[in-house]
C-alpha positions in Angstrom: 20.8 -3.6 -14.4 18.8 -1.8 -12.1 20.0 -1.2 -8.4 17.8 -1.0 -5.6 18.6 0.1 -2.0 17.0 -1.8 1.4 18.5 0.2 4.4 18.3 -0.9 7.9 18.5 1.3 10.9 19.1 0.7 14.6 15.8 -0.2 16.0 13.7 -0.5 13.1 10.3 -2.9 12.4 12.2 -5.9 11.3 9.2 -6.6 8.9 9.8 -2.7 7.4 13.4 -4.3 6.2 13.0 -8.3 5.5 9.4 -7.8 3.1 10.6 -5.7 0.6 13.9 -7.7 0.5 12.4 -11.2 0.5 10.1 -10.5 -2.3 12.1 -8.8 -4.9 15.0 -12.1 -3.5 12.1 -13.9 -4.8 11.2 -12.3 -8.4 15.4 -12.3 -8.7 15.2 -16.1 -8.4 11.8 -16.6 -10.1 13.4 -14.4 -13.0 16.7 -16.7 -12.7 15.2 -20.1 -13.0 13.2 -18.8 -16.1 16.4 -17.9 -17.7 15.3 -14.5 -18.0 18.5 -13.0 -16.7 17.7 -9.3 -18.5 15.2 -8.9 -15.7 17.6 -9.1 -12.7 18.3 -6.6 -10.6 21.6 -5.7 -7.9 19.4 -5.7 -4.2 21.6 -4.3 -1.9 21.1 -4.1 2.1 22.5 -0.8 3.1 23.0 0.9 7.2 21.5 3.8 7.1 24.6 4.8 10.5 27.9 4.1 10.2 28.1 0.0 11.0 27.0 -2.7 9.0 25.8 -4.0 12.2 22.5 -3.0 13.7 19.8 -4.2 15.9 16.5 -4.1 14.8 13.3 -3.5 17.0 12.8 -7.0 19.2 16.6 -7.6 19.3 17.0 -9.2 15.9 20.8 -8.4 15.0 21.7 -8.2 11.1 24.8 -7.5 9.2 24.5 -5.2 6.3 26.1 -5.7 3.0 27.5 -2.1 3.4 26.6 1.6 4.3 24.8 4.0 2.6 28.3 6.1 1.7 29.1 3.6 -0.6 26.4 4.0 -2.7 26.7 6.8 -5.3 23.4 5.6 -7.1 20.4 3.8 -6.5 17.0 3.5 -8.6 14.7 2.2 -6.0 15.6 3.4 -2.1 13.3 1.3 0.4 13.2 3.4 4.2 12.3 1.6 6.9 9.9 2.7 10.0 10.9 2.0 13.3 9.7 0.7 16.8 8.4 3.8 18.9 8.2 7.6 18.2 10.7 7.7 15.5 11.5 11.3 16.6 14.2 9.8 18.7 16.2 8.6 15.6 15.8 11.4 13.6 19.1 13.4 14.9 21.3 10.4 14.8 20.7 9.6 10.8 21.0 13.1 9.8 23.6 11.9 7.0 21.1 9.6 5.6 18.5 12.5 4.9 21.4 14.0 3.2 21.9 11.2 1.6 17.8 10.4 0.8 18.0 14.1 -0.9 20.8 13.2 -3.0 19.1 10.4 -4.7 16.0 11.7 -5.4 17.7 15.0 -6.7 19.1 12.5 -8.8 15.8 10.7 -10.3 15.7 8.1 -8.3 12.7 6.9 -6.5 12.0 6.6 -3.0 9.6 4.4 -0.7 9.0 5.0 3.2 7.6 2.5 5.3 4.9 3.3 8.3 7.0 5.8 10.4 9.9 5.7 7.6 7.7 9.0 6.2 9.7 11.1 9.1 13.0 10.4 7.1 11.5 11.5 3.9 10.0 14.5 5.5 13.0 15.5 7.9 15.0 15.7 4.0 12.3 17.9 3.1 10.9 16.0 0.1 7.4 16.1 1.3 7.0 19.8 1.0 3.0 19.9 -0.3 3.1 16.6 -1.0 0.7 14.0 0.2 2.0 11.3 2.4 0.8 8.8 4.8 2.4 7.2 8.0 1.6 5.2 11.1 -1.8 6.1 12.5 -0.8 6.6 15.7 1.9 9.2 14.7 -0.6 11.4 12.3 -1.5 14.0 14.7 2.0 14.7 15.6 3.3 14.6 11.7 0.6 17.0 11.2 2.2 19.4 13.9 5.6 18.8 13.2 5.3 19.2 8.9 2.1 21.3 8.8 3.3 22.0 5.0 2.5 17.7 4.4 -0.5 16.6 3.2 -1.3 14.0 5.7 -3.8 11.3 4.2 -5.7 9.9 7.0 -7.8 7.4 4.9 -5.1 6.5 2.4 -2.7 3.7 3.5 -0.7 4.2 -0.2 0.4 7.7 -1.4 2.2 8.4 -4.3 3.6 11.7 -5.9 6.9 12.7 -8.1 8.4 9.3 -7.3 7.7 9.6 -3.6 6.1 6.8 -2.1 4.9 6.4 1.7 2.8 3.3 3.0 0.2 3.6 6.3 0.8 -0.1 7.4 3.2 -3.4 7.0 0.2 -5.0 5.1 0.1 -2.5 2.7 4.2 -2.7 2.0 3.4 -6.4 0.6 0.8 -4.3 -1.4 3.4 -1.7 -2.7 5.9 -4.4 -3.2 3.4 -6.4 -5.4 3.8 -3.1 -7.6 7.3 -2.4 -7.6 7.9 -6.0 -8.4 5.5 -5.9 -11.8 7.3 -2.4 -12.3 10.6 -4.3 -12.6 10.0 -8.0 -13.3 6.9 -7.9 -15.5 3.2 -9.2 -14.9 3.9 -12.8 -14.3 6.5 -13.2 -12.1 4.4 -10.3 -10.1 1.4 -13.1 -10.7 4.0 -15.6 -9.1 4.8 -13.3 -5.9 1.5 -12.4 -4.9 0.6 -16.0 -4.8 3.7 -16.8 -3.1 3.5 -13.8 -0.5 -0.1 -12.8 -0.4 -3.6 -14.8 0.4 -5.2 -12.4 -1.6 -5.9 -12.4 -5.7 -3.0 -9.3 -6.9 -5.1 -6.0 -7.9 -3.7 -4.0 -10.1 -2.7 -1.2 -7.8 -1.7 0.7 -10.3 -5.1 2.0 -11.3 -6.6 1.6 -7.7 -4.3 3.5 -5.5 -1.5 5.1 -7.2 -3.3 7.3 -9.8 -1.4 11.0 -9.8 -5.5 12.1 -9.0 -5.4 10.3 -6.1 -2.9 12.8 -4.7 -5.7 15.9 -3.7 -6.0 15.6 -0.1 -9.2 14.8 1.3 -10.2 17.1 4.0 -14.2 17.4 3.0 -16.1 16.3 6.2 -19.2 16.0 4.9 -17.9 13.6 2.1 -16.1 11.8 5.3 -20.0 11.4 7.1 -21.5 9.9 3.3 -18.1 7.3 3.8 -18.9 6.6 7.2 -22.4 6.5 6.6 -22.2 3.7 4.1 -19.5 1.8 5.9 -22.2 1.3 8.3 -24.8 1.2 6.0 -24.0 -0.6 2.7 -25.9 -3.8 2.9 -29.1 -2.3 3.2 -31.1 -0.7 0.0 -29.1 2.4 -0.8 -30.3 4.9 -3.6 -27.8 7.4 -4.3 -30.4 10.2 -4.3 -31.4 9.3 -0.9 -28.0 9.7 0.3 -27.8 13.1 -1.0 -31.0 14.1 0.7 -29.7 12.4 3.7 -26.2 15.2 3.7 -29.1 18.2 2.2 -27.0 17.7 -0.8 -27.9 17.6 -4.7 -27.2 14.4 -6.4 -24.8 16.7 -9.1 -23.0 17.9 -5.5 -22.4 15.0 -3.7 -20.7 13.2 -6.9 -18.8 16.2 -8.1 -17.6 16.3 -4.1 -17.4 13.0 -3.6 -15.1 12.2 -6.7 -13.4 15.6 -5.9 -12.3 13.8 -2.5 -12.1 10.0 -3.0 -11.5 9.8 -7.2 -14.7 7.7 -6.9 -17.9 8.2 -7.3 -20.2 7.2 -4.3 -21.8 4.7 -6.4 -18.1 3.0 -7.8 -17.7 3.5 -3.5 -20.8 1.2 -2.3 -20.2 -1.2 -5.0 -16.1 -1.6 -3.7 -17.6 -1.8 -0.5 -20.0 -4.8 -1.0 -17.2 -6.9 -2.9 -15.0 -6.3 -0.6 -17.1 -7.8 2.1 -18.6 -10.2 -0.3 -14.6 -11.5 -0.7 -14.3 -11.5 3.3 -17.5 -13.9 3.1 -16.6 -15.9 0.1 -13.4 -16.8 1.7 -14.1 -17.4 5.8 -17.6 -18.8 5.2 -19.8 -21.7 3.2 -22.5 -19.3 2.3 -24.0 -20.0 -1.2 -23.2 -17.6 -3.6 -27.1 -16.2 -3.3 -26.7 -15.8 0.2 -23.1 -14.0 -0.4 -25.4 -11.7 -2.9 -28.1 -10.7 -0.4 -25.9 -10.4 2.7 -24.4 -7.9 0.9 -27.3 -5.7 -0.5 -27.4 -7.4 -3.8 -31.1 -9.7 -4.2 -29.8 -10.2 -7.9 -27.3 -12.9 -7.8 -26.7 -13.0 -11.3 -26.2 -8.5 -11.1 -23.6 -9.7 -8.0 -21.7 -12.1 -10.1 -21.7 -10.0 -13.0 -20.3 -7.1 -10.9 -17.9 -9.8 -8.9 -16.2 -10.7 -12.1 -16.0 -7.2 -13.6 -14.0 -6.1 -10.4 -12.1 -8.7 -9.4 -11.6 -10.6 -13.3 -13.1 -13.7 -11.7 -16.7 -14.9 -10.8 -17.5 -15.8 -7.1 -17.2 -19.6 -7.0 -13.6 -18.9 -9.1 -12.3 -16.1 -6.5 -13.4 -18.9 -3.4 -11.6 -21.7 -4.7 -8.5 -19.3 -5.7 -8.5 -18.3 -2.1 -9.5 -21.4 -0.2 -6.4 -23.0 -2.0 -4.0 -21.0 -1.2 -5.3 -21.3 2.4 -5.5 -24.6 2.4 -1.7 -24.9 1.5 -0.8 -22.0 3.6 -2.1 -24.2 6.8 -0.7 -27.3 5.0 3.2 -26.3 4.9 
């Protein structure tokens, strides 16, 4: 049976600590009630200090199920950020670095969460690898671990069984993938309905490729992003764009899938479904209207390229989503 870890620190982000353990309580009872006992796993809530008491950021007291000295092994280690520069904490969990760098010298594999990326990188696991954090700390990780490769626009890294999330949404995001990882496809399917308003991507081929790991430092690739974040419902042409950066076309997608593992084209189209989802879901726009709002005057072209990256058409993805609102508001 696999064991996974959930530690708890004085002062951390309550939701760093309760998400990860409510959803995989969730897929252990999902997995229960469907008899399928082979996919349970041992969830343990573990102090990173030396009591099984701690208070958590806002006050919220919790009792721990025991302390990390107890536990030789663990497959899957969850770290938890905390409220406020989490520099503060970083001398009095010394032992739980120690401890980190134990377990993934041992194969294990390790998750931080927001400002949880100091710990990892204070047991010097993050040595040239990429990693992500809290925005507001980036500037000061870069100083303090100039050797990290800080992703600024990535809110999921992922390399050698290190794992580091930018934000709490994205840790319902991460959890959606550790839960398929251990539980299987559909009680995954049955989570992210459960936990999320969204439709679950597959996150395993959008953000957690091993090529996803080059860091992306090429500012004029940064200006084409920002450009078409501003820019993308109007009538883009890719050779255009290039012109735009005094680029070739052959350079600006050989640099723009160097940086992103997209090309600019596969970028624009994300871009407009994304926003076309935001739309489908908040608004009673027509489908057509969805389509040209957009930068797509071929609504048939916006349906087709709907379904292929999402799996459903328009009209199915709305009434997906305004259900789950709808019961959402209604319990």
């Amino acid at each position: 049976m696999k064991h996974v870890t959930i530690i708890a620190v004085p002062k951390a982000l309550g939701s760093t600590v309760t998400i990860p353990l409510e959803m995989l309580s969730a897929a252990n009872d999902i997995a229960k009630s469907r008899r399928q006992l082979d996919k349970l796993v041992t969830i343990e809530l573990a102090s990173g200090s030396d009591s099984t008491e701690l208070i958590l950021s806002g006050g919220m007291r919790i009792i721990c199920q025991s302390t990390l000295k107890n536990i030789n092994n663990s497959d899957l280690i969850f770290i938890p950020g905390v409220w406020g520069n989490p520099r503060s904490s970083l001398p009095k969990l010394k032992p739980m670095m120690n401890w980190l760098a134990q377990q993934y010298a041992a194969g294990n594999t390790l998750c931080s969460i927001v400002t949880g990326s100091y710990f990892l990188a204070e047991a010097g696991l993050l040595h040239g690898k990429p990693a992500t954090t809290h925005w507001r700390f980036f500037d000061e990780f870069v100083e303090r671990y100039p050797d990290i490769k800080l992703q600024r626009k990535r809110f999921i890294t992922f390399a050698d069984r290190l794992y580091c999330t930018g934000s709490v949404n994205a840790v319902r995001d991460i959890m959606l993938h550790f839960v398929e990882q251990l539980y299987g496809e559909s009680i995954a399917n049955e989570i992210a309905r459960q936990f999320t308003h969204e439709l679950k991507r597959s996150y395993e081929s959008l953000l957690l490729k091993e090529d996803q790991q080059r860091s992306h430092h090429d500012e004029e690739i940064i200006k084409v992003q920002e450009w078409l974040d501003q820019n993308y419902p109007g009538d883009v042409i890719i050779s255009a764009l290039a012109d735009r950066f005094k680029l070739s076309v052959r350079s600006l997608n050989r640099r723009f899938k160097l940086a992103t593992n997209t090309s600019p084209l596969q970028y624009l189209q994300s871009l407009r479904i994304e926003h076309a989802k935001e739309l489908l879901k908040q608004s009673n726009l027509a489908v057509s209207e969805v389509s040209d709002m957009v930068g797509y005057q071929d609504a048939s072209y916006f349906t087709s390229l709907f379904k292929k990256l999402t799996a459903v058409t328009p009209v199915e993805y709305r009434s997906l989503v305004r259900n789950k609102l709808f019961l959402a508001e209604k319990s």
